[in-house]
Residue frames relative to the residue before (quaternion, step in Angstrom):
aa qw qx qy qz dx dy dz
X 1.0000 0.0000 0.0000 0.0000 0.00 0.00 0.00
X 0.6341 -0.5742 0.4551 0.2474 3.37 -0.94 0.93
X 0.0956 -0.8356 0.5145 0.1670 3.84 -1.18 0.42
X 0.4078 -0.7763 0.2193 0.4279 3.10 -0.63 0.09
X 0.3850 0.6667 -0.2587 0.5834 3.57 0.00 1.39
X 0.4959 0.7470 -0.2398 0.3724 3.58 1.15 -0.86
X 0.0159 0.7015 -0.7063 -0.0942 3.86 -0.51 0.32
X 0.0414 0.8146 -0.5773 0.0379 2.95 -0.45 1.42
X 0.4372 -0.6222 0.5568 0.3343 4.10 -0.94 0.89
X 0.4291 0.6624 -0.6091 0.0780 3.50 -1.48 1.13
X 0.7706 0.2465 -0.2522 0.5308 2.94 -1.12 1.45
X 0.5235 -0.6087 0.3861 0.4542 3.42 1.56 0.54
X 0.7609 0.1622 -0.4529 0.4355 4.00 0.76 0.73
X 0.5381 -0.5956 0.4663 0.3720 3.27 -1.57 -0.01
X 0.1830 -0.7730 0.6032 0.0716 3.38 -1.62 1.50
X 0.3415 -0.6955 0.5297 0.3450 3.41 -1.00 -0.32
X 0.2239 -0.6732 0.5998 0.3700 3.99 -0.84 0.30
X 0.3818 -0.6676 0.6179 0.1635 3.48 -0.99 1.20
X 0.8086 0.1336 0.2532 0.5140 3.66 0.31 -1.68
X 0.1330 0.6811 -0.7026 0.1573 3.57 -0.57 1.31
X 0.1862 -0.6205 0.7617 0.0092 3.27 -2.07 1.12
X 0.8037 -0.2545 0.4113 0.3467 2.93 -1.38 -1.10
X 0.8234 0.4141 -0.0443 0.3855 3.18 1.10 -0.92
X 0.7328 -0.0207 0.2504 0.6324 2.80 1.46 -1.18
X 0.1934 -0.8257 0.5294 -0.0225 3.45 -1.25 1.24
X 0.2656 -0.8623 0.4195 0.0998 3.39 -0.17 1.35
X 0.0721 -0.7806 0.6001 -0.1592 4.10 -0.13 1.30
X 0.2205 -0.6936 0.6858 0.0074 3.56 -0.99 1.65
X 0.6220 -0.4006 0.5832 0.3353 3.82 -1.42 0.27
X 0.5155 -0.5688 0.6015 0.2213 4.03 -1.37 0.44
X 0.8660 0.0823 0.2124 0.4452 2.97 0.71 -1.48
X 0.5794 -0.6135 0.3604 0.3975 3.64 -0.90 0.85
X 0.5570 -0.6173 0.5484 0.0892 3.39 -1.84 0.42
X 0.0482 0.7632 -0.6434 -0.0345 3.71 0.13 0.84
X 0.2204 -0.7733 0.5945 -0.0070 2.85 -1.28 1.61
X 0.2268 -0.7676 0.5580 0.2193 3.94 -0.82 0.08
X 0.1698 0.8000 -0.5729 0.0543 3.68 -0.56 0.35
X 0.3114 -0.7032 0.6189 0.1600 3.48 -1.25 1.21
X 0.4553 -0.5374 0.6399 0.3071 3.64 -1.31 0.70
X 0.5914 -0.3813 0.5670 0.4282 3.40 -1.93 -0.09
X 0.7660 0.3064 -0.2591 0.5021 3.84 0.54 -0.81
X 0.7724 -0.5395 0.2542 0.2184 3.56 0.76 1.38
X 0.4739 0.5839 -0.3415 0.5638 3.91 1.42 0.19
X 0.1802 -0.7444 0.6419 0.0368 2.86 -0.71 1.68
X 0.2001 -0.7372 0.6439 -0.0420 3.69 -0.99 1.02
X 0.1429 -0.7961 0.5880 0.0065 3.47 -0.94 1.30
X 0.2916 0.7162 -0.6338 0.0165 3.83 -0.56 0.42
X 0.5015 -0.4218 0.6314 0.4147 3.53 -2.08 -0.04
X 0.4717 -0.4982 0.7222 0.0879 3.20 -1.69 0.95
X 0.6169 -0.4649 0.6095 0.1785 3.25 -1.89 1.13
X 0.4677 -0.6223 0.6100 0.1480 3.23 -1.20 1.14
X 0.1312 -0.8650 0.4844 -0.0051 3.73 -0.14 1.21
X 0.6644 -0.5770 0.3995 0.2571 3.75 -0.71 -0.01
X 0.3924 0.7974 -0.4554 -0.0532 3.55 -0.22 -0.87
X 0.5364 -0.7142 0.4329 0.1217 3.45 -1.18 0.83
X 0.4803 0.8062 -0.3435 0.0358 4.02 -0.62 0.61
X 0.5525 -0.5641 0.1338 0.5989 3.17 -0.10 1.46
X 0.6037 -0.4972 0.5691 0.2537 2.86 -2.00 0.66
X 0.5572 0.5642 -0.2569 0.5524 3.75 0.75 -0.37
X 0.4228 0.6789 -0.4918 0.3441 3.91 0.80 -0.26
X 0.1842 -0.8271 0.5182 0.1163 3.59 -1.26 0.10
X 0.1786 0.7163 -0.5608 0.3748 3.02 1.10 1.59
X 0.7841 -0.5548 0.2667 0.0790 2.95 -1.52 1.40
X 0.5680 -0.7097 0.4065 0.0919 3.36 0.12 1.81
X 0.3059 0.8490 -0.4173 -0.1073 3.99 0.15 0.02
X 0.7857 -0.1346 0.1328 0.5889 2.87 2.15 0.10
X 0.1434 -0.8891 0.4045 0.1592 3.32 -0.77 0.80
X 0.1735 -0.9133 0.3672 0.0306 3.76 0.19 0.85
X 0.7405 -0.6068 0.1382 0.2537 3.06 1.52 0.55
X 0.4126 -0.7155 0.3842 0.4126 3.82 -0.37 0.27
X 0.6023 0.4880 -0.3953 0.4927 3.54 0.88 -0.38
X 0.5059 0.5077 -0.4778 0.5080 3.72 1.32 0.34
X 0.7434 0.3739 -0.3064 0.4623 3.74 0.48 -0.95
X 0.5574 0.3924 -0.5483 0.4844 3.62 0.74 -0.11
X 0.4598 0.5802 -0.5300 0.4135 4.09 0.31 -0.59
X 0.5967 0.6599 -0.2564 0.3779 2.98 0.09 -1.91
X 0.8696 0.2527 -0.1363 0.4016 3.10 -0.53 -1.66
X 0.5057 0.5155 -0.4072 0.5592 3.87 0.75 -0.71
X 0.8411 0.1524 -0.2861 0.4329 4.33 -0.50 -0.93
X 0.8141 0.3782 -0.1926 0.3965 3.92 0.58 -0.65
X 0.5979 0.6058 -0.2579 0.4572 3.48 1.20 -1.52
X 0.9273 0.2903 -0.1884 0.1429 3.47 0.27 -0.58
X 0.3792 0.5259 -0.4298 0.6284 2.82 1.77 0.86
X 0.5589 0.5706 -0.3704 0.4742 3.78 0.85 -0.08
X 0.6623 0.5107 -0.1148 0.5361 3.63 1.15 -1.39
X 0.7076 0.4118 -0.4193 0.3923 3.70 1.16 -0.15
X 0.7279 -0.5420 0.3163 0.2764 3.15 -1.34 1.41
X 0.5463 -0.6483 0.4926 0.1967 3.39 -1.37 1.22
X 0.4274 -0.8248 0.3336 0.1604 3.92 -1.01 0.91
């Protein structure tokens, strides 16, 4: 079972679990996303993506890489987590 604290490998990056229950275990990205996109008029445009959430059972079996603690995920969440957590326009 997942803790909270956990750097756990998925999808080939590292996440953190912020917030585990029973049901479900909440895990943010480490690190921005550089994305590429081409316009219709051919301009390629490069930015970092928003550090999003995502939910999965707590019971998952994704690769352990370490556990750094809850006073890590409160860090986390206090310098990175909360610009991620702010509602979409």
């Amino acid at each position: 079972m997942l803790r909270r604290g956990d750097i756990i490998q998925l999808a080939g990056r590292e996440c953190i679990v912020t917030m585990v229950n029973e049901s479900r275990a909440r895990a943010f990205p480490t690190e921005l996303r550089q994305v590429e996109v081409t316009t219709s008029a051919g301009r390629h445009i490069t930015f970092a993506a928003k550090l999003r959430p995502f939910d999965i059972s707590p019971n998952s079996e994704v690769p352990v890489l370490r556990h750094a603690g809850e006073t890590t995920a409160e860090a986390f969440m206090k310098r990175k987590g909360k610009e991620a957590y702010e509602p979409r326009t």
